[in-house]
Backbone as CSV, one residue per row, in Angstrom:
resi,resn,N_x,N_y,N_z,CA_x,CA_y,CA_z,C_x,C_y,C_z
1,UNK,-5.090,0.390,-5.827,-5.448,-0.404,-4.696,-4.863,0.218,-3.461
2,UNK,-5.732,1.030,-2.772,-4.963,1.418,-1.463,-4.869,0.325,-0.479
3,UNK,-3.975,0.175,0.545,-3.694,-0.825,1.225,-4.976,-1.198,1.964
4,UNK,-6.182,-2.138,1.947,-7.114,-2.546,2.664,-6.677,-2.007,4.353
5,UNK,-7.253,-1.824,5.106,-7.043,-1.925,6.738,-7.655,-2.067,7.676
6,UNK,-7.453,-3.176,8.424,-8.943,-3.230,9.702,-8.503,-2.260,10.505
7,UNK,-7.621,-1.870,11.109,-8.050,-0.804,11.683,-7.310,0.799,10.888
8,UNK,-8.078,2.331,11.040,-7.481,2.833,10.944,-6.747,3.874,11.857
9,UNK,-5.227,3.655,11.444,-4.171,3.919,12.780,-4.893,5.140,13.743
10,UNK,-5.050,6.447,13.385,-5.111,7.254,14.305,-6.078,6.912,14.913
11,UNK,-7.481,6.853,14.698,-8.425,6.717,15.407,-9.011,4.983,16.169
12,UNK,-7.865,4.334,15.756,-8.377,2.655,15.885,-9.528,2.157,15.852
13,UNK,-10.468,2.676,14.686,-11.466,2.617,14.423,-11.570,1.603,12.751
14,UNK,-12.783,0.528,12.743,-12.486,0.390,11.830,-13.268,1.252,10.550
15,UNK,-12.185,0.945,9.483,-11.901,1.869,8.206,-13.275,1.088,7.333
16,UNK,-14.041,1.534,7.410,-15.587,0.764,6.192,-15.501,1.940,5.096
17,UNK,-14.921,2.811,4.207,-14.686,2.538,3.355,-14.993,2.037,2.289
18,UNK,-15.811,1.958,1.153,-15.663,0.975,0.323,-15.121,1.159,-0.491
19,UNK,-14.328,2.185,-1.125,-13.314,2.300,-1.888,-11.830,2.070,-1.416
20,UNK,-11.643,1.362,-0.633,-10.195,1.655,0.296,-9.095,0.810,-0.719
21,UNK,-9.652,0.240,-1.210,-8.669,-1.391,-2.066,-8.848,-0.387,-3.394
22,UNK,-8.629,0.605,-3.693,-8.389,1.221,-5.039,-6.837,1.509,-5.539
23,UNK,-6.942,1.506,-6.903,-5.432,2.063,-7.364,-4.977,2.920,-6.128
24,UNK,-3.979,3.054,-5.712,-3.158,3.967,-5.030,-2.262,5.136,-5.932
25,UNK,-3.202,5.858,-6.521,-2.486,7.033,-7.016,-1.813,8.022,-6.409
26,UNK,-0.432,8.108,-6.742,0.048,9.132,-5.968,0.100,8.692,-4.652
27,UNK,0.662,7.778,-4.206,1.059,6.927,-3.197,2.394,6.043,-3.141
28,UNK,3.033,6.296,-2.075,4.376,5.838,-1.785,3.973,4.514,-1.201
29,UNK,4.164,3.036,-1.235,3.338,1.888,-0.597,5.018,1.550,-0.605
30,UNK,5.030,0.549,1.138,6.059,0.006,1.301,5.491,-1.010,2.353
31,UNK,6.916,-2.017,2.353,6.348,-3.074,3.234,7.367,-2.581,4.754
32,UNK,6.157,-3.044,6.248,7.256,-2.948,7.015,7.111,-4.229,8.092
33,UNK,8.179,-5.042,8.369,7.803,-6.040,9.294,7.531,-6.404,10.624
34,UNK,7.577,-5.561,11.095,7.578,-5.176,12.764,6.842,-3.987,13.169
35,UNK,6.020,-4.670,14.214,4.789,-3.468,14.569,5.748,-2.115,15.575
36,UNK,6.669,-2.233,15.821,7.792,-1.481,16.634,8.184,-0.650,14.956
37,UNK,8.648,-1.197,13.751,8.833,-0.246,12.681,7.502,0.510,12.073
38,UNK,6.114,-0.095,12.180,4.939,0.439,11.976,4.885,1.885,12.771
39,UNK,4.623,1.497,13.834,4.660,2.870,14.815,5.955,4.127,14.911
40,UNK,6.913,3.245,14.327,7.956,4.151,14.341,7.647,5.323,13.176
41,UNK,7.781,4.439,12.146,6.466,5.120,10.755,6.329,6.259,10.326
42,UNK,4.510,5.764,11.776,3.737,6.496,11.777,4.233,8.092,12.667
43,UNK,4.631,7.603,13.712,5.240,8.733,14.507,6.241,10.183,13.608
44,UNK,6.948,8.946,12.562,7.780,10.218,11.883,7.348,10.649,10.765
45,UNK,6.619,10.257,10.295,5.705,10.703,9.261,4.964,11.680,9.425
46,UNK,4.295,11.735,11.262,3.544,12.598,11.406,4.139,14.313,11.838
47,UNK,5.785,13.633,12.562,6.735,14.435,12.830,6.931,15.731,11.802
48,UNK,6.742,14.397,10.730,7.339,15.312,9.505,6.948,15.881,8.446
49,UNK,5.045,16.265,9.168,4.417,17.197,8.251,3.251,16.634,7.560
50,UNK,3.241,14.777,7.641,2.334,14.332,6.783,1.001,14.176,8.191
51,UNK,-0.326,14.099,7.693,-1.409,14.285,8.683,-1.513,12.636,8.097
52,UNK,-2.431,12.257,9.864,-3.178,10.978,10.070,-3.825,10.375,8.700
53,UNK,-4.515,11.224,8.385,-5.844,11.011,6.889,-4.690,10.786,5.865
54,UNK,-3.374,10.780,5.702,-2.710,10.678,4.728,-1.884,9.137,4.798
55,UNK,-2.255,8.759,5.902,-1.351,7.115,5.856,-2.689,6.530,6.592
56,UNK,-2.113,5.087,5.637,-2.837,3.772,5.678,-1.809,2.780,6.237
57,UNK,-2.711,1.558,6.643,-1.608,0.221,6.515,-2.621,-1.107,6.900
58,UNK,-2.425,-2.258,6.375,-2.770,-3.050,6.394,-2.152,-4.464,6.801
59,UNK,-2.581,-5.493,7.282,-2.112,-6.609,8.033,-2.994,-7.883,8.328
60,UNK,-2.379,-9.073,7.986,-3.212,-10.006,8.361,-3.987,-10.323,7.441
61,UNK,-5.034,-11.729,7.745,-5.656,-12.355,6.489,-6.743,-11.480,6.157
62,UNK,-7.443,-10.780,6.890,-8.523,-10.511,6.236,-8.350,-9.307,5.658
63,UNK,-7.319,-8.200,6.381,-7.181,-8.006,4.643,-6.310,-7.782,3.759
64,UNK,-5.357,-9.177,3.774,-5.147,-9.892,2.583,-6.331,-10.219,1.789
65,UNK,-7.250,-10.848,2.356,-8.564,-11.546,1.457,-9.315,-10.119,0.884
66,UNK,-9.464,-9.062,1.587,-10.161,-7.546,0.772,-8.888,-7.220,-0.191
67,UNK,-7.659,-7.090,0.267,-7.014,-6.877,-1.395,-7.302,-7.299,-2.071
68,UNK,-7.336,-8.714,-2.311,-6.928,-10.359,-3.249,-8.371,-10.015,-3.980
69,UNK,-9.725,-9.991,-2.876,-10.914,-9.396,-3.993,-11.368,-8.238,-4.788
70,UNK,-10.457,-7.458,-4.584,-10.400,-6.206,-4.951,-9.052,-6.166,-6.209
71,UNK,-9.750,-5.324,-7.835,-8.568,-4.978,-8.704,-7.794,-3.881,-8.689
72,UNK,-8.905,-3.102,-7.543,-8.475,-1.790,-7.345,-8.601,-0.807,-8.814
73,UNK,-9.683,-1.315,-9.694,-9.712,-0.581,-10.465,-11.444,-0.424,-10.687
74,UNK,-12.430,-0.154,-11.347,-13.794,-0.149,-11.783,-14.317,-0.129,-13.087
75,UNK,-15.238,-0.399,-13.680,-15.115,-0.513,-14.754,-14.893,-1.486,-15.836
76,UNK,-14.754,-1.215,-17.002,-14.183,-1.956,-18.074,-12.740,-2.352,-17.692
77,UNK,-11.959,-1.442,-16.694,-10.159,-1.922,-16.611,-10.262,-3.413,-15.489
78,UNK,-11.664,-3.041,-14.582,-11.884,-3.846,-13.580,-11.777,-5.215,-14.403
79,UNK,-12.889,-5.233,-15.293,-12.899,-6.466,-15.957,-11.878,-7.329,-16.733
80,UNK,-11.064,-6.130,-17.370,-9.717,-6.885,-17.669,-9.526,-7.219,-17.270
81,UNK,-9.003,-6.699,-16.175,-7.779,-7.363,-15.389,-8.331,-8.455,-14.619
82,UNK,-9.574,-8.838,-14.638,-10.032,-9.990,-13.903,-10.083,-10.892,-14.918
83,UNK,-9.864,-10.658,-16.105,-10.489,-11.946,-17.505,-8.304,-11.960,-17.112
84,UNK,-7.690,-11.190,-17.339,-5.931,-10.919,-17.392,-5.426,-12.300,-16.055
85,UNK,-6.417,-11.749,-14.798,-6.322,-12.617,-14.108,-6.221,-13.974,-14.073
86,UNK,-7.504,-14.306,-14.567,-8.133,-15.975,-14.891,-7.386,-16.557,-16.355
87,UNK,-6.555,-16.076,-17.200,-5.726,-16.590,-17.887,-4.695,-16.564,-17.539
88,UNK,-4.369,-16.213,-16.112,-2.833,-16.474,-15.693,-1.537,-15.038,-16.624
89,UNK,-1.751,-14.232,-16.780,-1.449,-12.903,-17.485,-1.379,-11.779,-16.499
90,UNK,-0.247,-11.608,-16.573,-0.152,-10.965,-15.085,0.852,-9.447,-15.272
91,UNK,0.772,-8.261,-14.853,1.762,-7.023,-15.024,2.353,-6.649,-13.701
92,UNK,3.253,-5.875,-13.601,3.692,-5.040,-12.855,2.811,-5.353,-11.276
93,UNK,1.745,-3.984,-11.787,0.305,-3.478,-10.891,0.296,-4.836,-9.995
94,UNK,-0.171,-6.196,-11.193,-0.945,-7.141,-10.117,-0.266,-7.802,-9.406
95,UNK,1.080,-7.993,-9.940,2.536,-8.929,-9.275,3.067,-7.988,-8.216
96,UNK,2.800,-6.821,-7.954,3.170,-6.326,-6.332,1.894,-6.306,-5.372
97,UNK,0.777,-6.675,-6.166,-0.581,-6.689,-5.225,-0.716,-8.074,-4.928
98,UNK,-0.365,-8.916,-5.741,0.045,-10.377,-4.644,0.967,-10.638,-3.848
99,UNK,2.187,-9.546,-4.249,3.385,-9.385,-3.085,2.889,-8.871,-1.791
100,UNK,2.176,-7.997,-1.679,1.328,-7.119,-0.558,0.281,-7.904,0.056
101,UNK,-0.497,-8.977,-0.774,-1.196,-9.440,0.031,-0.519,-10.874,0.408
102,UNK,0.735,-11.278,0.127,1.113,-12.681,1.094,1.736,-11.862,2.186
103,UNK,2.720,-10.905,2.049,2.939,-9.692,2.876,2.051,-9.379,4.494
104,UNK,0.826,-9.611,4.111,-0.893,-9.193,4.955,-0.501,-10.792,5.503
105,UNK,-0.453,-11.227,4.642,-0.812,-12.987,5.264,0.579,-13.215,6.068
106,UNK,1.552,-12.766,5.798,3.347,-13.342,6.727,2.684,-12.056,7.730
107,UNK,1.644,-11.487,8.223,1.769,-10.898,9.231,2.845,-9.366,8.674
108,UNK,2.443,-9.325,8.173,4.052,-7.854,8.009,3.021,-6.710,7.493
109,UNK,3.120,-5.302,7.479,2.177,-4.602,7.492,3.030,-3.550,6.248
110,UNK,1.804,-3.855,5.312,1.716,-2.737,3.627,0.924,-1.477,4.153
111,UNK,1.874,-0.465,4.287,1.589,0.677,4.552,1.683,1.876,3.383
112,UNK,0.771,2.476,3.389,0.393,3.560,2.331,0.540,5.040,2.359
113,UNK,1.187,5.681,2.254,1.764,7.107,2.430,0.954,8.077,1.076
114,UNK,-0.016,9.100,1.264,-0.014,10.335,0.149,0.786,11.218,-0.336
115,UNK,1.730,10.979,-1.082,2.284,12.181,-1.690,1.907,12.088,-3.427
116,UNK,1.338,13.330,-3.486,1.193,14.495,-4.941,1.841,14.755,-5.482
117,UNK,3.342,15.165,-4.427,4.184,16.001,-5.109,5.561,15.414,-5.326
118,UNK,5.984,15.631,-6.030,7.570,14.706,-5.944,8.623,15.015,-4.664
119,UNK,8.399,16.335,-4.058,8.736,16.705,-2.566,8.166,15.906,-1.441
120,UNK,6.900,15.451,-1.788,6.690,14.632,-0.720,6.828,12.813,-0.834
121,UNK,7.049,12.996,-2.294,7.299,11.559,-2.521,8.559,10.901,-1.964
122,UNK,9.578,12.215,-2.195,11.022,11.868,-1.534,10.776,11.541,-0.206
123,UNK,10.048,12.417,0.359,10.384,12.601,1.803,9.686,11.691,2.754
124,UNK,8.816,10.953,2.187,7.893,9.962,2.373,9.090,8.391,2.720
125,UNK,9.721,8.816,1.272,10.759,7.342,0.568,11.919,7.408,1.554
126,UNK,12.320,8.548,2.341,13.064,9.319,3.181,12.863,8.402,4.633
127,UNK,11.825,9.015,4.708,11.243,8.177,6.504,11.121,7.069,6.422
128,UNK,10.052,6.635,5.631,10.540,4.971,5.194,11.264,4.323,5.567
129,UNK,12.549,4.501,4.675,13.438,3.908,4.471,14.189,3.710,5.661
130,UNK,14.177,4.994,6.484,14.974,5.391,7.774,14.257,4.407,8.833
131,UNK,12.974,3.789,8.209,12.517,2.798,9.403,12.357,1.567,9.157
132,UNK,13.053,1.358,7.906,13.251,-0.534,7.850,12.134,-1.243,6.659
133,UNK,11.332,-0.112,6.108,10.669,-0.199,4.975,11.266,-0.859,4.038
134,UNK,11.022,-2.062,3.423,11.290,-2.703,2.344,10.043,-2.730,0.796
135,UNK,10.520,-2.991,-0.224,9.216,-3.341,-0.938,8.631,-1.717,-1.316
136,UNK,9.535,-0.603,-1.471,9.275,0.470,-2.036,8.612,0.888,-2.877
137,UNK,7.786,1.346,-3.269,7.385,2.132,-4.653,6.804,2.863,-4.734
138,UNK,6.602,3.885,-5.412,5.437,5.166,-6.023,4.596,5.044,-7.287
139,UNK,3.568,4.917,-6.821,2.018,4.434,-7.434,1.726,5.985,-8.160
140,UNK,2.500,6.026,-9.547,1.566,6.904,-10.152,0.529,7.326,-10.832
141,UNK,-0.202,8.160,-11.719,-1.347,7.626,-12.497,-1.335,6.809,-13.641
142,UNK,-0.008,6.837,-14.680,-0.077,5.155,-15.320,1.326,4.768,-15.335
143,UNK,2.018,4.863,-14.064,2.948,4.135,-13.796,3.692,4.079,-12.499
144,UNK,4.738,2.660,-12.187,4.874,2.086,-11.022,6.417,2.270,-11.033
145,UNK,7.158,3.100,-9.817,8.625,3.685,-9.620,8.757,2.544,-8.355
146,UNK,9.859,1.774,-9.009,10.428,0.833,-7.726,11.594,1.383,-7.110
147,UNK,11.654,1.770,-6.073,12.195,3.009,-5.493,13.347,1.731,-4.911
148,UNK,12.987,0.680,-4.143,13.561,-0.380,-3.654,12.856,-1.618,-4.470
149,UNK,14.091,-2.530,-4.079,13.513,-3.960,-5.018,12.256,-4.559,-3.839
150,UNK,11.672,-5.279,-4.884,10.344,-5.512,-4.248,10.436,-6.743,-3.903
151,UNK,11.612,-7.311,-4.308,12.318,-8.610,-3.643,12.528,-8.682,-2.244
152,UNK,12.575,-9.233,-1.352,13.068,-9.655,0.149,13.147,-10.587,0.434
């Protein structure tokens, strides 16, 4: 599930997309609460080698409401996890994607970073952190690194 976003940052254009609410593979996702730590972010992120096309972020109800409809997966996994859903059965994956989308709804902005490599995963978790990022983790292909507690 990449972080839904009405707008996207560099170009303040909106992001249509229709894959945007997908697994986030290979993605550093953190929460940040202040549009003064958003921009701060983005600025050092970009400082520090990562390009525009490589960060996301999202805010607010609507899209909270494109996460919340979205499993971020396709398929037969799609359907699980929607039957996983409707019996109240819940993992990891979906219990930080309802953290992210009340997150969207308290106004606080789930921002999405690309790193591939474990060099950029640090360095991602690096700037972050250096800007008040809470709600840490690295989205790998079948598994979830809580870098920070996802508690706040």
């Amino acid at each position: 599930m990449t972080v839904p976003s009405n707008e996207h940052h560099a170009a303040g254009q909106a992001d249509t997309s229709a894959d945007r609410t997908r697994y986030p593979e290979n993605h550093v996702v953190a929460v940040l609460d202040t549009n003064a730590q958003l921009t701060n972010a983005i600025v050092a992120l970009t400082s520090g080698g990562f390009m525009d096309s490589e960060i996301q972020y999202g805010t607010g109800a609507m899209a909270a409401d494109e996460l919340g409809a979205s499993t971020g997966r396709t398929g037969l996994a799609a359907l699980l996890i929607r039957l996983a859903e409707h019996i109240g059965v819940a993992d990891e994956e979906m219990e930080m994607k309802h953290r992210y989308e009340q997150a969207m709804r308290d106004d606080k902005f789930v921002f999405s970073v690309a790193a591939p490599t474990e060099e950029r995963k640090q360095r991602a978790t690096e700037i972050l952190r250096a800007q008040g990022a809470h709600a840490i983790a690295y989205y790998g292909k079948r598994t979830i690194e809580f870098i920070t507690s996802p508690n706040k």
